[in-house]
N, C-alpha and C positions, 0 to 999 in steps of 0.2 A: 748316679747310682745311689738310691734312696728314697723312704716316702716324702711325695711330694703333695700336699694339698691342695685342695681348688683353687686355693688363693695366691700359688705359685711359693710355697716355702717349704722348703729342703728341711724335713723333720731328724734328719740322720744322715750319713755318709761317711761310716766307720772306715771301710777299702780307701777311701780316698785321703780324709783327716782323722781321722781319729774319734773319738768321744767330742761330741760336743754341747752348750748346756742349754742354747733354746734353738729355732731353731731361724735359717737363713734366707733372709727374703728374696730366692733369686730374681723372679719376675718383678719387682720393685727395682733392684738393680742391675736389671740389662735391659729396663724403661727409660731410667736412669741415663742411662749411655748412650742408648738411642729411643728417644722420645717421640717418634713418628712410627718406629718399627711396630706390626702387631706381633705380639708375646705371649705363649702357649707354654708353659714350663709341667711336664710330666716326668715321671721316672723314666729309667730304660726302656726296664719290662714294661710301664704301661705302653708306650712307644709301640712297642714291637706286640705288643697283643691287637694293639689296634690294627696293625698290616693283616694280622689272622683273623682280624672280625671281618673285613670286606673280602676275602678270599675263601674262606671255611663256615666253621657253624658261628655260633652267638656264643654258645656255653662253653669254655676251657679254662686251664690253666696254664699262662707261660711259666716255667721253670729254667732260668738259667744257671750256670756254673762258669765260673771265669777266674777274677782274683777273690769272688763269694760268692753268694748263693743267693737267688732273687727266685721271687714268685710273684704272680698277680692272678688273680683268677677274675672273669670278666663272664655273669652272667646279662643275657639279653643287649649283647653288644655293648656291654658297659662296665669298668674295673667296679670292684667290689671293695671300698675303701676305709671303711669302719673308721673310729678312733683314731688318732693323729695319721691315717690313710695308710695305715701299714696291712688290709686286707692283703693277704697273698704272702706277706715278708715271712717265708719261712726260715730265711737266713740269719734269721737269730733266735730259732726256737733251741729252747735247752735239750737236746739230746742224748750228753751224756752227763754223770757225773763222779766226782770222784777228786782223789789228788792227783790223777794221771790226764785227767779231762783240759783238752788241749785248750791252748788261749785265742780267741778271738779276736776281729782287728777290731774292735768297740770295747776291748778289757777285760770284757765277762768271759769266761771259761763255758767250755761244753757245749756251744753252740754249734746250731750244724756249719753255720760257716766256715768256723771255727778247725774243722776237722777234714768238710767234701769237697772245700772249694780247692783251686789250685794253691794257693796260697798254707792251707791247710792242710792238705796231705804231703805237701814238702815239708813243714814243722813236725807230721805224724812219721814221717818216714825218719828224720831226725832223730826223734825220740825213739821211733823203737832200736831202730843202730846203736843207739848209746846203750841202749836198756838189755839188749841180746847182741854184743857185737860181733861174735860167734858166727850166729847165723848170717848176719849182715855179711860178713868176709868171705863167706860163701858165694854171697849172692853178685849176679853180674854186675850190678848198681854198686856195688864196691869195685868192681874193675873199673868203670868207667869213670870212678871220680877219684880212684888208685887212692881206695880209701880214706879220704879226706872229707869228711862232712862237711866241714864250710866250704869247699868245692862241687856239694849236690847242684842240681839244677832240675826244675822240673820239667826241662826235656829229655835228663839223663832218666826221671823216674818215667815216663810216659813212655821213653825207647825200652826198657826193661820191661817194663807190663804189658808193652805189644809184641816181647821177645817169649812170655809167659815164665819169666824169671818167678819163680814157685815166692822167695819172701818179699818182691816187692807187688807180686800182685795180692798177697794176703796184706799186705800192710793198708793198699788201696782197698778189699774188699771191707776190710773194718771201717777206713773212715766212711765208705760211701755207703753202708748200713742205716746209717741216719736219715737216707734219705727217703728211701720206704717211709719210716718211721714217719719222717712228716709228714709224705705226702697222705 
């Protein structure tokens, strides 16, 4: 989960470690291991854009959501990889800011990962409980975790916003606002 270059190195991978300072040669090190194996080292999304180039058109965008936010966009059956091959990475475009602008698993604040992924809008739901706990007490997503915020879960918010619990589906529509924005 992260750009990956021709040359097989892992440019980032905040969801998984963190911040890191160059970047990791995984195709060198699963040559490494196994020395006869052939070695293709891609992102997810590129992965998975590929399955949509020999099934559909040439021209898209994948857009995923999970514990962050990925994109690739692949014109003429091929990812679009610019500079350190982060073509597509919209999961760390700055979306919002502010002192309330939520933290990203890479450090930086305000990014849409930050805020749309699953990862993100359980930190967004968080803060706004603390911030209005009022309303939060109200809300079903307070029953079901009998008001204990370190007891949330992001099944307990996804049961809630498919029940149309009026403040955790606003808490959700704010974070995933950003994603317009990027796209």
């Amino acid at each position: 989960a992260g750009p990956v270059d021709s040359d097989g190195q892992l440019h980032a991978a905040p969801t998984i470690w963190g911040e890191q300072s160059q970047p990791v040669p995984l195709k060198a090190f699963v040559q490494k291991a196994w020395p006869d194996a052939i070695v293709e080292v891609v992102n997810d999304v590129t992965a998975a854009g590929y399955y949509f180039v020999s099934k559909t058109t040439r021209d898209f965008m994948v857009v995923t959501v999970g514990s962050g936010v990925g994109g690739k966009l692949f014109l003429n059956g091929e990812p679009v990889l610019g500079p350190n091959s982060r073509g597509g990475e919209i999961g760390h475009w700055r979306v919002t800011t502010g002192p309330d602008a939520l933290p990203c698993d890479c450090g930086a604040r305000g990014h849409l990962g930050g805020s749309a992924s699953g990862r993100g809008i359980l930190r967004a739901i968080v803060q706004a409980a603390r911030q209005h706990p009022t309303a939060f007490g109200r809300s079903t997503l307070s029953g079901k975790c009998g008001g204990a915020l370190d007891r949330l879960t992001n099944e307990m918010v996804v049961s809630s916003f498919l029940a149309n619990d009026e403040w955790a589906c606003g808490v959700v529509d704010k974070c995933t606002a950003g994603r317009g924005q990027a796209l």
